[in-house]
C-alpha positions in Angstrom: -34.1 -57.5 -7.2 -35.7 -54.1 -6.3 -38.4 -52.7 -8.9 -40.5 -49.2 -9.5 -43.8 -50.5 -8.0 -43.8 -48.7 -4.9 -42.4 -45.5 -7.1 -45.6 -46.3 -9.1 -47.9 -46.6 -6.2 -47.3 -43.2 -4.9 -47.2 -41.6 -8.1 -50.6 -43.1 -8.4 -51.2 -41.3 -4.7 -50.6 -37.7 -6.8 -46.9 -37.0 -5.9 -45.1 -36.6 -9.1 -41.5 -36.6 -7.2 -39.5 -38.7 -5.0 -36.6 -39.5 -3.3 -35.2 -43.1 -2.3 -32.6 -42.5 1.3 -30.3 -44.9 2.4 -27.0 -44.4 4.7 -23.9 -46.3 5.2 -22.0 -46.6 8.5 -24.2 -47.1 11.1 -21.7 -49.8 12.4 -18.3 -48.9 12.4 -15.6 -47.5 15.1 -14.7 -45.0 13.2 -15.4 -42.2 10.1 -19.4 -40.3 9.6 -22.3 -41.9 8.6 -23.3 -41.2 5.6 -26.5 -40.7 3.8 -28.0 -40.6 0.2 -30.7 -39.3 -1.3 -31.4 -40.3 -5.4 -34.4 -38.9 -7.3 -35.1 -41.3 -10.0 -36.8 -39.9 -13.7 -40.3 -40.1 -13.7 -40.6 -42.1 -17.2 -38.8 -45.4 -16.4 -40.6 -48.4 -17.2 -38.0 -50.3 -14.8 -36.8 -52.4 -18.6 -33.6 -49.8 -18.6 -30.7 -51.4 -19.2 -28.7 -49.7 -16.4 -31.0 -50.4 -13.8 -29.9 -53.8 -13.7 -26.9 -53.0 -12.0 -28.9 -51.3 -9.3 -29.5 -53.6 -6.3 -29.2 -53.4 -2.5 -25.1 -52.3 -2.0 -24.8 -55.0 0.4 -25.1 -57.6 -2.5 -22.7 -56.0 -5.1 -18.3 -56.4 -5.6 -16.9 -53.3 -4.7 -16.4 -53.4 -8.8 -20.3 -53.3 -9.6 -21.1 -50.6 -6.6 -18.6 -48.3 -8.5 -20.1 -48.7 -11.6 -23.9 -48.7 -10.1 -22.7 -45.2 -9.0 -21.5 -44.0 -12.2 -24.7 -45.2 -13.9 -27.0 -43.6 -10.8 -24.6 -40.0 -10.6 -25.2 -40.5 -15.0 -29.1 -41.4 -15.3 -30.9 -39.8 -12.3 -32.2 -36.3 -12.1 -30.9 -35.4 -8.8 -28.2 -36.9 -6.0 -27.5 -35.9 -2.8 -25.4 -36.8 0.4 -25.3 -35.8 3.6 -22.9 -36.9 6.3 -23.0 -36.5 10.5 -18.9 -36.9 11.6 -17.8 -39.0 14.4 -18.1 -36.0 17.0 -21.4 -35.2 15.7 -22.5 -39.5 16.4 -20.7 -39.5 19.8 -23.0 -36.0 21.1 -26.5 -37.3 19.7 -26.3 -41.2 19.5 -25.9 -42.7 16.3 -30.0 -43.1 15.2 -30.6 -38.9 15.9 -26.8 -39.0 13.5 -28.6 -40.7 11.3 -31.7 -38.6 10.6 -29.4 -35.6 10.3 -27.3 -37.0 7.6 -30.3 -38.6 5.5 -32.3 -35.1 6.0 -28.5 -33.2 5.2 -28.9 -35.7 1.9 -32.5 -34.4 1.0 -31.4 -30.9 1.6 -28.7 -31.2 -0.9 -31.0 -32.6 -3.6 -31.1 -29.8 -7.1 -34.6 -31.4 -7.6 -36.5 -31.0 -4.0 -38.9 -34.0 -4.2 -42.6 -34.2 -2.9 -42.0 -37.5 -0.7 -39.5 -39.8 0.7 -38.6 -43.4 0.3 -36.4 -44.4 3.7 -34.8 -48.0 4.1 -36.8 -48.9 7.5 -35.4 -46.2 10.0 -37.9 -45.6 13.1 -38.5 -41.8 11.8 -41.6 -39.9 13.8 -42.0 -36.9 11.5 -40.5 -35.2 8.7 -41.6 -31.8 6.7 -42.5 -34.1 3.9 -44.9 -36.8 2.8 -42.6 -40.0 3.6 -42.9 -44.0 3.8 -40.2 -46.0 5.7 -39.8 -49.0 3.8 -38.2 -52.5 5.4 -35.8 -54.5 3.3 -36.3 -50.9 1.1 -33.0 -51.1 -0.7 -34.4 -55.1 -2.0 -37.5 -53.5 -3.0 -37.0 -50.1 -4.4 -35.0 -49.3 -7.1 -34.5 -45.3 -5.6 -33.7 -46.6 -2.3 -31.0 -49.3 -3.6 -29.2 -46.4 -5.6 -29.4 -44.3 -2.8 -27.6 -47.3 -0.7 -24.7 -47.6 -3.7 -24.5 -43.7 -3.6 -23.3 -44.0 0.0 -22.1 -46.8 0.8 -19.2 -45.7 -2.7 -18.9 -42.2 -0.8 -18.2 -43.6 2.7 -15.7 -46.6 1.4 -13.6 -43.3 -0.6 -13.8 -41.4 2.4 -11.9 -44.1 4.6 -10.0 -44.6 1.6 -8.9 -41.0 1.9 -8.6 -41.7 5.9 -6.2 -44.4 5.5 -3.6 -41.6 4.4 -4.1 -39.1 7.2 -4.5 -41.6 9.8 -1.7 -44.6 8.7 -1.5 -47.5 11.0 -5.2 -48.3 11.6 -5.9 -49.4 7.7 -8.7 -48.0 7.3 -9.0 -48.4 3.5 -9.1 -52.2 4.0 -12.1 -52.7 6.9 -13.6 -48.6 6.4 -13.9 -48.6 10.2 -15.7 -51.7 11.1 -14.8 -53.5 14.0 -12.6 -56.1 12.4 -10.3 -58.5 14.5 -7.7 -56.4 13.1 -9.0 -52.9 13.5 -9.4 -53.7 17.1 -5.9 -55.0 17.1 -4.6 -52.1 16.0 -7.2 -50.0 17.9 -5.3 -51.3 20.7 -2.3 -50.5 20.2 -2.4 -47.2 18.5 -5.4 -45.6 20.8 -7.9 -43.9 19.1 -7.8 -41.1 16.4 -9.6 -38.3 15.9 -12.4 -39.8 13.6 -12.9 -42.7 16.2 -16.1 -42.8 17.5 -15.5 -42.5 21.1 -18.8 -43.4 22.5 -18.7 -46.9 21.0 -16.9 -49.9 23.0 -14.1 -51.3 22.3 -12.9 -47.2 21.1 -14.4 -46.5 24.7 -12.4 -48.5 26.4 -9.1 -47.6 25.0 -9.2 -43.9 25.4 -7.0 -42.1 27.6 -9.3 -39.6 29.1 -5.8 -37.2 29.5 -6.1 -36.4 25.7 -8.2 -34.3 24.1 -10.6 -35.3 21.2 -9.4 -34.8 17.4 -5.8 -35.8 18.8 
C-alpha cells in the first residue's frame, strides 16, 4: 500500500506543496496518453479513511478506481490532467508524448505546487524541484491518486470513442492491443485516433488515405 513518507520527507526538505504525476496509455494502439497531476492537503496523518481506497490503479476493479476518483476529485486541494492525442504520439515518440501530457497535467493544477512526485519516467529537467520515484504509485499516496485520476479519464474517453468509432470496441480493451482489437484492426483499417506509428496499426495502413479518416 502506498503511504505519506516520501510527502513527509520533502516537506521536511522545506517545500510546503507537491504534486504526485502519473499517466495512463503509454501502451495502447489507439486514443492519447493521458496524465495526472493530484496535490494532496498538507495535514494528512495518512489514518484518513478515504485514503484506503487509494492504491496503484493497476491493482483496483474498475468499481474501486471510480470511487478512488470521486474520493481524490472530493478530498484533494488540486487536480489536473493533461493529454498528448494520437497525432501528437505518432510526431514526437510516445516518452517526449508523455512529458507533454504530465507537464500539460501540472499546468492545469488551481494550486501550482513547489515540487513534483513522477512514477519512474527518465525526465532530465523540469522548471521545478522534482523526484522520479520507481514503483511511485505503490509508494506514494499523491502518485497512486494521480494514477486513478487518469487511468478513470482515459477508460471514459475510449468509452466515449467506442460511439464515434463503432466496430473496433473500444470501450471493452480502451485501445490495447488485444487479440480482438487486432482482429478487428485488421479488418476495419485504422481510425483516426489510431496510433499510426505503432505496429500492428503500421502495418495495416493504406498509405492512399489521409490521417483522421
Amino acid at each position: 500500500m502506498p503511504g505519506l513518507d516520501l510527502e513527509h520527507q520533502i516537506q521536511s526538505r522545506g517545500f510546503r506543496t507537491m504534486a504526485g504525476i502519473d499517466e495512463a496509455g503509454r501502451g495502447p494502439l489507439a486514443g492519447p496518453v493521458v496524465a495526472a497531476a493530484v496535490v494532496l492537503p498538507l495535514d494528512l496523518s495518512g489514518d484518513e479513511s478515504w485514503l484506503k481506497s487509494i492504491n496503484d490503479s493497476k491493482r483496483l476493479s474498475p468499481a474501486r478506481r471510480s470511487r478512488g476518483f470521486e474520493l481524490i476529485h472530493r478530498n484533494a486541494l488540486a487536480v489536473g490532467v493533461g493529454f498528448s492525442a494520437s497525432k501528437e504520439i505518432d510526431s514526437l515518440g510516445i516518452l517526449p508524448a508523455t512529458i507533454e501530457a504530465m507537464m500539460r497535467a501540472v499546468e492545469s493544477l488551481s494550486v501550482q505546487p513547489d515540487y513534483l512526485l513522477f512514477d519512474f519516467i527518465p525526465l532530465k529537467t523540469c522548471g521545478l524541484s522534482f523526484q522520479t520515484v520507481v514503483k511511485g504509485d505503490s509508494i506514494s499516496y499523491s502518485i497512486a491518486a494521480a494514477s486513478i485520476v487518469a487511468k478513470v479519464t482515459r477508460d471514459r474517453w475510449m468509452q466515449q470513442a467506442d460511439e464515434q468509432y463503432p466496430g473496433y470496441d473500444f470501450g471493452q480493451h480502451k485501445g490495447y492491443p488485444t487479440a480482438a482489437h487486432v482482429s478487428r484492426l485488421k479488418e476495419l483499417g485504422p481510425c483516426s485516433i489510431h496510433r499510426r506509428s505503432f505496429a500492428p496499426v503500421r502495418d495495416c495502413i493504406d498509405v492512399s488515405v489521409p490521417y483522421g479518416v
